[in-house]
C-alpha positions in Angstrom: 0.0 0.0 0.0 1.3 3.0 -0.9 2.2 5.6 1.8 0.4 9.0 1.0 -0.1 11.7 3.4 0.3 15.6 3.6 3.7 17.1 3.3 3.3 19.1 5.8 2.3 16.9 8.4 4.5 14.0 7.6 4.3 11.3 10.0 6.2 8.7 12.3 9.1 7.3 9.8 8.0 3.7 8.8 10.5 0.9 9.3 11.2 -0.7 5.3 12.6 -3.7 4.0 13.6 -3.5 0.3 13.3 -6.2 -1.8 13.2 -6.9 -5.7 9.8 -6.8 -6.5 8.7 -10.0 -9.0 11.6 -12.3 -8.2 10.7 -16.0 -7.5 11.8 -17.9 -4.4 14.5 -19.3 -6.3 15.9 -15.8 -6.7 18.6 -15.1 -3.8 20.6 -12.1 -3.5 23.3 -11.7 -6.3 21.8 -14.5 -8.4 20.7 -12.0 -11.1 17.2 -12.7 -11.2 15.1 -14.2 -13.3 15.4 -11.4 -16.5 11.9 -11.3 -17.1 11.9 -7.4 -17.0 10.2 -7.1 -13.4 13.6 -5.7 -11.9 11.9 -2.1 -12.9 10.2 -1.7 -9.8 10.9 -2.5 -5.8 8.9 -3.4 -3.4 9.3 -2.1 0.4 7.7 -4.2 3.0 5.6 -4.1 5.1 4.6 -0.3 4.2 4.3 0.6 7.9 5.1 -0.5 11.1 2.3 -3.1 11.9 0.9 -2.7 8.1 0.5 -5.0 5.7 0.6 -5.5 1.8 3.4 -3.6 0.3 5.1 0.1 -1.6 5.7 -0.3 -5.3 8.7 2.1 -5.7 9.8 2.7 -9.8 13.1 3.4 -11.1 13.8 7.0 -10.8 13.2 9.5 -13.9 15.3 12.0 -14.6 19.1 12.3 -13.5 19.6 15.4 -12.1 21.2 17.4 -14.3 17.8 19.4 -15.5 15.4 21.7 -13.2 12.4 20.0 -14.9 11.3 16.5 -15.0 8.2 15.2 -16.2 6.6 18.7 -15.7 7.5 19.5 -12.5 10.2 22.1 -12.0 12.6 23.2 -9.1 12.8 26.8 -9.1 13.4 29.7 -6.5 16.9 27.7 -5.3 19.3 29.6 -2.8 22.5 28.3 -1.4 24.1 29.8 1.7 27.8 30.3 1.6 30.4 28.2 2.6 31.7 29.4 5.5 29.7 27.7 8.4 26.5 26.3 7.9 24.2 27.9 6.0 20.6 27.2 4.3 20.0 25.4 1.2 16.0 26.3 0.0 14.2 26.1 -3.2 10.4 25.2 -4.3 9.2 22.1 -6.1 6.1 23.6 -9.3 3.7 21.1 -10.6 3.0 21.1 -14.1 -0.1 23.1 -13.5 2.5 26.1 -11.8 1.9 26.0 -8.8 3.8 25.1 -5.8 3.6 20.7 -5.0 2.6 20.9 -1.3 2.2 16.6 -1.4 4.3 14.2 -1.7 4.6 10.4 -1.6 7.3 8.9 1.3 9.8 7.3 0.0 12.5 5.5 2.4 10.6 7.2 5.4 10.7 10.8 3.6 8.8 12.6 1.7 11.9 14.4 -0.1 15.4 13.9 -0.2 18.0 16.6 -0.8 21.8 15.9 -1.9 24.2 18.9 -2.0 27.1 17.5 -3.8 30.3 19.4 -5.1 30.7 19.5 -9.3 33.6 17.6 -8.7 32.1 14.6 -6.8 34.5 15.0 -3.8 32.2 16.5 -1.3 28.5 15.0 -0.4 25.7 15.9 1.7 22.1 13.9 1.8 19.5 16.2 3.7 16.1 15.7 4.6 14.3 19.6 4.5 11.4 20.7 5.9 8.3 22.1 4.2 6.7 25.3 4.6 3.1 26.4 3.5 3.8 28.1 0.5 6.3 25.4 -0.7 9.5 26.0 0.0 11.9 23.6 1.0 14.4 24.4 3.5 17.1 22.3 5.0 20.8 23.7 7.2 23.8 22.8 5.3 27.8 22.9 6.4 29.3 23.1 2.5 32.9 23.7 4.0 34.4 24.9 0.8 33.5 27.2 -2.2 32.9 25.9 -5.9 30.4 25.1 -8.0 27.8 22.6 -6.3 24.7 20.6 -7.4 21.5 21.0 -5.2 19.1 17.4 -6.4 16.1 16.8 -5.1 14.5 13.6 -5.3 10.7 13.1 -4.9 7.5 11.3 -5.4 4.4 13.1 -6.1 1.1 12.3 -4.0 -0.7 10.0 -6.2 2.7 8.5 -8.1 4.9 5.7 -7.4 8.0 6.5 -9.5 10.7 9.0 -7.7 11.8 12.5 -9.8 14.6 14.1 -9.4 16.0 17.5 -10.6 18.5 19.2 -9.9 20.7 22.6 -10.8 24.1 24.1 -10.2 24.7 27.2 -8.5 28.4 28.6 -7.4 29.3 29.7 -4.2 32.2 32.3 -4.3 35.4 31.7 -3.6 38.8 29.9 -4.2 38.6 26.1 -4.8 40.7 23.3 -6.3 39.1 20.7 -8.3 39.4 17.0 -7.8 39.9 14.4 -9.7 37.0 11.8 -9.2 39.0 8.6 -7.5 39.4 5.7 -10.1 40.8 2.2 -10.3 41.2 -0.5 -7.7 41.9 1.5 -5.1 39.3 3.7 -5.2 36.8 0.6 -4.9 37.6 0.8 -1.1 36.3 3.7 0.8 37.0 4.4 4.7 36.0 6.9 7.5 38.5 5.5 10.1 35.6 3.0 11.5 33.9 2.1 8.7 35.4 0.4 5.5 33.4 -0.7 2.4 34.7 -2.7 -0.3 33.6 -3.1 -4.0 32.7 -6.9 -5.1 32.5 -6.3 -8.3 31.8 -4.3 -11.3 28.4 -2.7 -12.2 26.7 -3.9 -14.8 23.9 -2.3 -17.6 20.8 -3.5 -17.2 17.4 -3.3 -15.4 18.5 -5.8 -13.0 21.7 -5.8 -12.0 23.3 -6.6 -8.4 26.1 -4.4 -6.8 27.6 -6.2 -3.9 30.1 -4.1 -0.6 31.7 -5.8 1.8 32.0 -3.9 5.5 34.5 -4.4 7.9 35.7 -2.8 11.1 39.1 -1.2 11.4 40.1 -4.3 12.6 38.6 -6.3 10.0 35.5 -7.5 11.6 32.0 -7.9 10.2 29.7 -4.4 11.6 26.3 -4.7 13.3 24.4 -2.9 10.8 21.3 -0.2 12.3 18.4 0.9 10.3 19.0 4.1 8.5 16.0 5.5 6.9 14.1 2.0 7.2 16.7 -0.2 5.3 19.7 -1.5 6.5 21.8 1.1 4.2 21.4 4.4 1.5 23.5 4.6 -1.3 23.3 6.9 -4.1 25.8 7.9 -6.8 26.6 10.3 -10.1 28.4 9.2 -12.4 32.1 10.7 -12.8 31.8 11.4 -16.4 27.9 13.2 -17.2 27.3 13.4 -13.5 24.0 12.1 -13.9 22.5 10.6 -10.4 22.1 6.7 -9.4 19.8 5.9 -6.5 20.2 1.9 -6.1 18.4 -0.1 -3.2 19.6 -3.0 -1.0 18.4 -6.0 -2.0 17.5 -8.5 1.0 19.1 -8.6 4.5 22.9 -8.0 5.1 25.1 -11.5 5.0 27.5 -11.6 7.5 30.7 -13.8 6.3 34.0 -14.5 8.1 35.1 -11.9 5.7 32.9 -8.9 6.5 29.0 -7.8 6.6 28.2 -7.8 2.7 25.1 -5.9 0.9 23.8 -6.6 -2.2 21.9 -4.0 -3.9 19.3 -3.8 -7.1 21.1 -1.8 -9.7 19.5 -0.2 -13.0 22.9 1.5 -14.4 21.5 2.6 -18.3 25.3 4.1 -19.5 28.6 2.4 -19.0 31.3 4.4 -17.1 32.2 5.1 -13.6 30.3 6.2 -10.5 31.2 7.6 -7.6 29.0 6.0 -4.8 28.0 7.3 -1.3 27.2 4.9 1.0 25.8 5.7 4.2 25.0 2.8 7.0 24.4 3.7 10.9 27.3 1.3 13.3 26.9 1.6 16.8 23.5 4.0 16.8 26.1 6.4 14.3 25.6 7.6 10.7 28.7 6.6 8.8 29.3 7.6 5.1 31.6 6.0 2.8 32.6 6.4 -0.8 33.8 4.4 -3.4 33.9 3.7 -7.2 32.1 1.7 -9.2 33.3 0.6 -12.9 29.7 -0.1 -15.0 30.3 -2.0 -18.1 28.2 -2.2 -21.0 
């Protein structure tokens, strides 16, 4: 059942469990699926906490590279500065022009925000709140100057499939590009408690698997929390266009003698790399790791 209720008023955030929707119980993480087409949409269960039936989510349209998406614009966006934190605001039109004011949750939130550097080295994922006349506000620490992306993604009330736009706007200032990390070693990512490993190359496709191993410092599999209903968030843009991935996990963590490994649904549609963020909580903290991802055709 899908999850509607008024933006402003959103409620308690609904514990989710994300699985490939149409697979058939011979399908077990990382097999691949059964390639009958049906990897295009996920199903979250249950839809709420002591709810039954299911969410249809679809793959997400639009990239994030374009203010406008299937009629819907994002307009009136402002960007604090970088020195401190700041606000990050902007307002979501419906194709008849006037402000959305409702949304469909998705992953326990009606919209989520990532602030991300042009250059793919810095990250944010925000969760703003919504006032009357539509406008989306959230606080945001940049740290540096340059030219960043602001991307929202959303689901309209009455819709199951996620939009997301997004534009670039440059905060003054002196700032060095980065090259986006590439090769072997940047398939391992680490925050000092957290380390996530690459399995294996991304695929094209409607139904492909990614697949991270975690570890401790030490090596050790990590207890994974919930973090916004699943049992990790990882988005991505790819190094080259800089077009925006949003990929879900795929059944519950396996913890091996080798580390805690997810497997997530993938619908890459252009080969290349991306730079993934993955964020997972360890110990009741939020953690966020990135690495990158070789997509072949």
């Amino acid at each position: 059942m899908t999850a509607r209720r008024s933006a402003v008023a959103a409620g308690t955030a609904a514990l989710l469990v994300l699985a490939l929707a149409g697979c058939g119980s011979g399908d077990t993480p990382g097999s691949g699926g059964d390639g009958d087409g049906d990897g295009d949409r996920i199903v979250l269960t249950p839809a709420k906490d002591g709810g039954s039936g299911a969410q249809p989510v679809g793959n997400p349209v639009g990239d994030g590279t374009s203010p406008e998406v299937e009629g819907y614009r994002m307009t009136d966006v402002h960007l604090s500065g970088a020195e401190g934190s700041g606000d990050v605001s902007f307002r979501i039109l419906a194709p008849s022009g006037q402000p959305l004011l409702t949304y469909t949750e998705e992953q326990t939130k009606l919209l989520h925000l990532y602030v991300v550097r042009d250059d793919l080295a810095q990250f944010r994922h925000l969760h703003p709140t919504l006032a009357q006349d539509g406008t989306w506000t959230a606080r945001v620490d940049l740290g540096s100057p340059g030219r960043w992306r602001v991307v929202a993604e959303f689901i309209p009330e009455g819709s199951t499939t996620p939009l997301v736009a997004g534009t670039t706007l440059r905060v003054a200032g002196a700032w060095t590009r980065v090259e986006v990390p590439r090769g072997d070693e940047a398939a391992t990512g680490d925050d000092g408690v957290v380390r996530a490993r690459l399995l294996a190359s991304g695929e094209i496709g409607p139904n492909g698997r990614l697949r991270l191993r975690l570890t401790d410092a030490d090596g050790e599999p990590v207890a994974l929390g919930s973090y916004l209903g699943a049992s990790a968030h990882l988005t991505g843009f790819a190094a080259d266009s800089r077009g925006f991935v949003h990929v879900h996990p795929y059944g519950a963590p396996e913890v091996t003698d080798d580390g805690t490994v997810l497997t997530f649904h993938t619908v890459f549609t252009e080969p290349g790399d991306y730079r993934l963020f993955l964020q997972v909580r360890v110990d009741g903290l939020l953690h966020q790791v990135a690495v990158t991802a070789p997509v072949g055709s």
